[in-house]
N, C-alpha and C positions, 0 to 999 in steps of 0.2 A: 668531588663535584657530583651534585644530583643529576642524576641520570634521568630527566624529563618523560624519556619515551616510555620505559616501561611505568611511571605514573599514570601518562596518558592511556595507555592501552588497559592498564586494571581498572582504573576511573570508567571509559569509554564500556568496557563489556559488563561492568557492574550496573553503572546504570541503564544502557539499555534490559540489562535482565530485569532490573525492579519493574520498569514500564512494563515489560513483558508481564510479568506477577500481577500489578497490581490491574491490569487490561483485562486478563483471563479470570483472574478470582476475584476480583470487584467490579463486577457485570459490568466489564467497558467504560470504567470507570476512575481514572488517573486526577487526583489531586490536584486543585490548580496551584496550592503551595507545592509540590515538590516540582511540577513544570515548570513553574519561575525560578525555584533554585537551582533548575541542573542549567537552567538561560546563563544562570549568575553561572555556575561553577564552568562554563564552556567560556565563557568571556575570559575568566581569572587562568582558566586552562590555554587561551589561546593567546593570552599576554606572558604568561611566561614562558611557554616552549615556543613560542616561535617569533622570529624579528625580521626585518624589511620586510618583502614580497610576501615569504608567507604568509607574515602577520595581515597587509592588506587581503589575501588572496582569502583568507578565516573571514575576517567582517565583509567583504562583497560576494563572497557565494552562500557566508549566511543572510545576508540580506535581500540576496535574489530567490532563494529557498524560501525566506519568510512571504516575501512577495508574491510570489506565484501561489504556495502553499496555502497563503489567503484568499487567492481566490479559487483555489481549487475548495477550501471549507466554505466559503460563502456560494459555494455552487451546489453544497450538499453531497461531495464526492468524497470529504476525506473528514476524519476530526480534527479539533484543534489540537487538543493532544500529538495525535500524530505530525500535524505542522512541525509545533516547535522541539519534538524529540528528533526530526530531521534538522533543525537548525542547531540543538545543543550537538549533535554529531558532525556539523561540519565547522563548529567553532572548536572541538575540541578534538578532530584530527582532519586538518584542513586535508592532509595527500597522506598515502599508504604506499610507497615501496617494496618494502620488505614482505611480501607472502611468502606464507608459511610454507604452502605444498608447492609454490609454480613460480619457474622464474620468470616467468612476463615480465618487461619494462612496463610501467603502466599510464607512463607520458604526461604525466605529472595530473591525472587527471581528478578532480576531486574527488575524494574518499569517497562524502555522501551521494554523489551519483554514483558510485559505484553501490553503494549499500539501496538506492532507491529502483536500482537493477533490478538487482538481487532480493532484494524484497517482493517485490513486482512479481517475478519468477517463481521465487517459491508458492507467491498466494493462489499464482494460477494453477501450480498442480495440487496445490494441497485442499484448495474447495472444492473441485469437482469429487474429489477421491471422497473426501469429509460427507459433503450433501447427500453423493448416491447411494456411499457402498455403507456408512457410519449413520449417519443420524435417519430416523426414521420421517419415511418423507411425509410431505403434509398433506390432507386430504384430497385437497383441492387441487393440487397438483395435475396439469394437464399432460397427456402422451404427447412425444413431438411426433409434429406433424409431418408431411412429405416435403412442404417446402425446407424445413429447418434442417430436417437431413440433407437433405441435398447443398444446400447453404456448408454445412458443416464438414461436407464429404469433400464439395470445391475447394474449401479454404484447407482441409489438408491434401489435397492433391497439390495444388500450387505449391504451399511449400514444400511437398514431398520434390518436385521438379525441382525450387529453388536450393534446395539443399545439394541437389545434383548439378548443378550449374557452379554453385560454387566449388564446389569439390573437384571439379573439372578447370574450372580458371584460377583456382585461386589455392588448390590442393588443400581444403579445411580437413583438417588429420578427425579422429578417429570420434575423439568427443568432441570437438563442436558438432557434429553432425548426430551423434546423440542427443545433444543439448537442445539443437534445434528441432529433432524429432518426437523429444519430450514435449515440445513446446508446442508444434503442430497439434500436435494430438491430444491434449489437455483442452487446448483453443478450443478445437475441435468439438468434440466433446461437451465443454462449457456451449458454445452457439448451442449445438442439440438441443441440449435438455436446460438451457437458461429461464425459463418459468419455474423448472420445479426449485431450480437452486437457491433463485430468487426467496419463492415463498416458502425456504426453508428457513430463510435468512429473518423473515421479519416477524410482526407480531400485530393482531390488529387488534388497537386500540381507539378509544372517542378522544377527542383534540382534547379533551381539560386534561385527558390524561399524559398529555406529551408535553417534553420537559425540554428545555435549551439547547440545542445540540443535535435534538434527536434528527437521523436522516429520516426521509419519508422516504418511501419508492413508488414516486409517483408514473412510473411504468408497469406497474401492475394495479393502478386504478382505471377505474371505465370514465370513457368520456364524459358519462353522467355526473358521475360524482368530482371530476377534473371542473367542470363546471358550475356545480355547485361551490367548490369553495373556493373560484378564483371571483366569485361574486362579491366574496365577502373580505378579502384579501390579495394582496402582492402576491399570490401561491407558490412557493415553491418546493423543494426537496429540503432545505434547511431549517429546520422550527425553530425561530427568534421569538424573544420576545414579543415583540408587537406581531407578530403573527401569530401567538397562540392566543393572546387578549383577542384577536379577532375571528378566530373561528373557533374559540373553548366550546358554544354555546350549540355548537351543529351536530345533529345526533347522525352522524355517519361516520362507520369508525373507518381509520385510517390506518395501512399499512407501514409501519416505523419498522426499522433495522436496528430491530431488541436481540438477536439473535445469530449475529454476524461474527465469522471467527473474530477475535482482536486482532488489528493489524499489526497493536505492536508488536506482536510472537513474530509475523512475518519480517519486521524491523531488527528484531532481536537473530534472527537466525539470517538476514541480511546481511548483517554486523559479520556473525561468524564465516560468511562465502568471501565477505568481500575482504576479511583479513586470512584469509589463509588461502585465495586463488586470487584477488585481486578483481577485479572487472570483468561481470562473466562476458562479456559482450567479443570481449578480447583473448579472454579463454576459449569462445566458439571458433574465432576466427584464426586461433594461431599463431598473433602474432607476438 
């Protein structure tokens, strides 16, 4: 009898690794032929390993994935790529069980929220780290100022306290309270100095030069120029089509995120936390 699980899991890590590849050495850039076929190959994967409940529990939390995921890309917050390489993940390992390093029960909860944890987590300590101390910062680049430190100093003191409170109610052992300490302080840090990170992130170009897809980061534009081109358009962080027909012609360039880690590498090493410890959320908390 074929043994479904281990299909599933070498299928599952191979192709998140291609997304990974082709995200990082094809400047951000994922085929739309092979994101429709890993749609197909999760479909075909979640019709044969799994029946009743699972089988529903596959097509309604990929469909809620796709749902949401669509509007987080039409908000200019995520790609579509990334969308549907979270939906080929939850079609084609609805729940995860079995980790590797930790026996946490993991309460049947969907795989890809655990890998969209986990992803999430890694991106926030691994861009601060990337921006400051790796890539060479941009000119422009502002010092933070007094308010931001302070902003940044509060939000890790609060969870320095809440990590103390739970540890106190709730006895969170030894790494969650690392976990969450990482996490503070990463935050942290990101508030700080989030201008420079920002315009380490992007790339300014004039609108004929921006292509489908492209995010704007209309948070480091000036009111002036905000104004300018919602004169002339729906303005937003998203460049659609009909929104670049409409402002191709405006000689102010724009700041696009040409220059942003790929998220699928955080997707892909998401994968790997979230099969070998399961749910970091529940590895913080111990239970």
């Amino acid at each position: 009898m074929i043994d479904y699980s281990q299909i599933d899991l070498a299928v599952l890590l191979l192709i998140s690794f291609i997304y990974a590849v082709y995200d990082v050495f094809n400047r951000r850039n994922v085929p739309n032929s092979f994101v429709y076929f890993t749609i197909l190959i999760g479909i075909v994967m979640a019709l044969l390993s799994n029946s009743g409940m699972t089988l529903v529990t596959a097509f309604v939390v990929a469909i809620v994935v796709g749902a949401v995921g669509y509007t987080i890309y039409k908000a200019g917050l995520l790609g579509a790529g990334d969308v549907l390489e979270f939906v080929f993940i939850a079609l084609a390992m609805p729940v995860w069980q079995n980790t590797f390093f930790e026996n946490t029960y993991q309460w049947n909860i969907p795989f890809v929220l655990s890998v969209i944890i986990a992803a999430g987590y890694a991106s926030l300590i691994f861009i601060p780290i990337y921006y400051l101390l790796v890539k060479k910062p941009p000119r422009k680049a502002p010092k933070p100022n007094g308010k931001r430190m302070a902003i940044g100093t509060v939000f890790f003191i609060v969870y320095m306290i809440f990590i103390l409170a739970m540890r106190y109610l709730y006895d969170i052992n030894v790494v969650g309270s690392v976990l969450i300490f990482l996490l503070a302080f990463f935050a942290g840090i990101t508030m700080i100095y989030d201008q420079r990170i920002y315009l380490g992130m992007v790339e300014f170009i004039y609108p004929s030069k921006l292509e489908e897809g492209d995010m704007i980061a209309t948070n480091l534009m000036s009111k002036k120029d905000l104004a300018i081109f919602q004169k002339k358009a729906d303005f937003g962080r998203l460049a659609s089509d009909r929104l670049i027909a409409h402002i191709k012609n405006v000689r102010v360039k724009l700041p696009v995120y040409r220059d942003s880690v790929p998220f699928s590498l955080f997707i892909f090493i998401g994968v790997l936390i979230s099969l070998a410890y399961g749910n970091i959320i529940l590895l913080m908390i111990g239970i």
